[in-house]
Every structure is written in C-alpha cells, then in structure tokens.
C-alpha positions in Angstrom: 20.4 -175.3 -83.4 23.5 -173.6 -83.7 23.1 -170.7 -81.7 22.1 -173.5 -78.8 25.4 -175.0 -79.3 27.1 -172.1 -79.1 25.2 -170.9 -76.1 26.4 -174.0 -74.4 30.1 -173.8 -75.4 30.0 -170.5 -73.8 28.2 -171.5 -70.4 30.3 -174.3 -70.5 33.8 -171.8 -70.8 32.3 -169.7 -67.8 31.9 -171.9 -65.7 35.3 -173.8 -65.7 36.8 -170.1 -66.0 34.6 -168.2 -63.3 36.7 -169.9 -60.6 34.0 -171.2 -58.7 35.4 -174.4 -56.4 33.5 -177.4 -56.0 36.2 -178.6 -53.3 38.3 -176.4 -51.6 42.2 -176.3 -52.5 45.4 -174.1 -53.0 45.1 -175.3 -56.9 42.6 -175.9 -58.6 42.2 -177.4 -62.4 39.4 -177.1 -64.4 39.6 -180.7 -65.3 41.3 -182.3 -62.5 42.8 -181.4 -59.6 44.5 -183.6 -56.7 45.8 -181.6 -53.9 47.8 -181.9 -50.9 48.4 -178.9 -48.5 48.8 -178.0 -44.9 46.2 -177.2 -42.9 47.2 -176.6 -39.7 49.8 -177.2 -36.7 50.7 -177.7 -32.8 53.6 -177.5 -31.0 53.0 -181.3 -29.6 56.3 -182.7 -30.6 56.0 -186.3 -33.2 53.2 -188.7 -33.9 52.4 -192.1 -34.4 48.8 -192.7 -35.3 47.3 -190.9 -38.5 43.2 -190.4 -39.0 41.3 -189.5 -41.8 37.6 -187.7 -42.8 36.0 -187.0 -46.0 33.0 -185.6 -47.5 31.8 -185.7 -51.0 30.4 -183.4 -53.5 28.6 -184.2 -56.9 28.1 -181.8 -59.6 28.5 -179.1 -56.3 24.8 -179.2 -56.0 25.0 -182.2 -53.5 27.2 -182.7 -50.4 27.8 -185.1 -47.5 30.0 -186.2 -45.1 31.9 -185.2 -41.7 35.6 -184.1 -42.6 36.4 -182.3 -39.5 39.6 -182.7 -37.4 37.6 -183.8 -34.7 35.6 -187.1 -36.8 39.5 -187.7 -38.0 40.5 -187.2 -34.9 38.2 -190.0 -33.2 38.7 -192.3 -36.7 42.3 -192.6 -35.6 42.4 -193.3 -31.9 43.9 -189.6 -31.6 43.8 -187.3 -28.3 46.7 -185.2 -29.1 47.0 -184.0 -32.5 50.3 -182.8 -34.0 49.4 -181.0 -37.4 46.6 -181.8 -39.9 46.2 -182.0 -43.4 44.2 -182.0 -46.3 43.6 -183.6 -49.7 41.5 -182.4 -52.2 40.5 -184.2 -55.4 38.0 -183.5 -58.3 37.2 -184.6 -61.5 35.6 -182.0 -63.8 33.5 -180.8 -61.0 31.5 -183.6 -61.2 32.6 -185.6 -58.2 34.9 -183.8 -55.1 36.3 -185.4 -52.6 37.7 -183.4 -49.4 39.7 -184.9 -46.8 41.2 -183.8 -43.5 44.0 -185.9 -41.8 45.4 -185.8 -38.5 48.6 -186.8 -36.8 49.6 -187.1 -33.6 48.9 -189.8 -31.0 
C-alpha cells in the first residue's frame, strides 16, 4: 500500500512539473493560473465594440468550443478589428478556460 502511495505522489509531482499546458498562456501555475496577454494587433486606429469566444477543457482529455477571432469577432457586431486578446484560466488542470477577445468596431 505504501509503495502505491508513493507511486502516486510521484506521478502526481511529474505531472504538475513536466510543464504540460492544459490551456495555453504566458504563465502558467500548477495550481492556478489566470492570465491576460496580447495576442495580436492592427493598425486600425480606436474601438468601440469588444467580442468574446471561449472553449473549455476538462482534465485536458476533453475539449470544446469556438475561441477564434473570427466567432468573437461575429459575437460582437465587429468588421474591423483593432487588436485581440486573450484570457486564460485553470484550476489544477482540471477545468481550462481559453478566451479570445476582440476590439475594434
């Protein structure tokens, strides 16, 4: 029983250490992370509408959902986009949440 246990511990060390990202980000923590970074940019000058995407991952053996600029795009009334964003979030790597957001108009 022991040596199970310790087996365990081990796997369990490896994995938060090996790196491996449920959800993508510039930080990540083994135990929580909630990011916000830049993802890209335009020269169209200002914005007034903002749209957002997500998808979802559990355990990082199941995910779904549209996060790309264009479904954020179209989920803000947006044509012209000034720069995007992106949040990340995850909780032990059990549930991740990745979202892109747009601005422009």
């Amino acid at each position: 029983m022991r040596s199970l246990v310790l087996v365990l511990v081990v796997a369990f060390i490896f994995s938060t250490l090996s790196g491996c990202m449920i959800v993508a980000s510039p930080a990540m923590g083994s135990l929580y992370t909630e990011v916000k970074a830049p993802l890209s940019a335009t020269s169209n000058s200002g914005y007034s509408k903002i749209g957002k995407a997500s998808c979802q991952s559990i355990l990082g053996l199941v995910a779904t959902g549209d996060a790309s600029i264009e479904a954020a795009s179209k989920n803000g009334g947006i044509t012209k986009v000034h720069h995007v964003d992106y949040e990340s979030k995850n909780i032990l790597g059990i549930m991740g949440t990745f979202t892109t957001v747009v601005y422009g108009d």
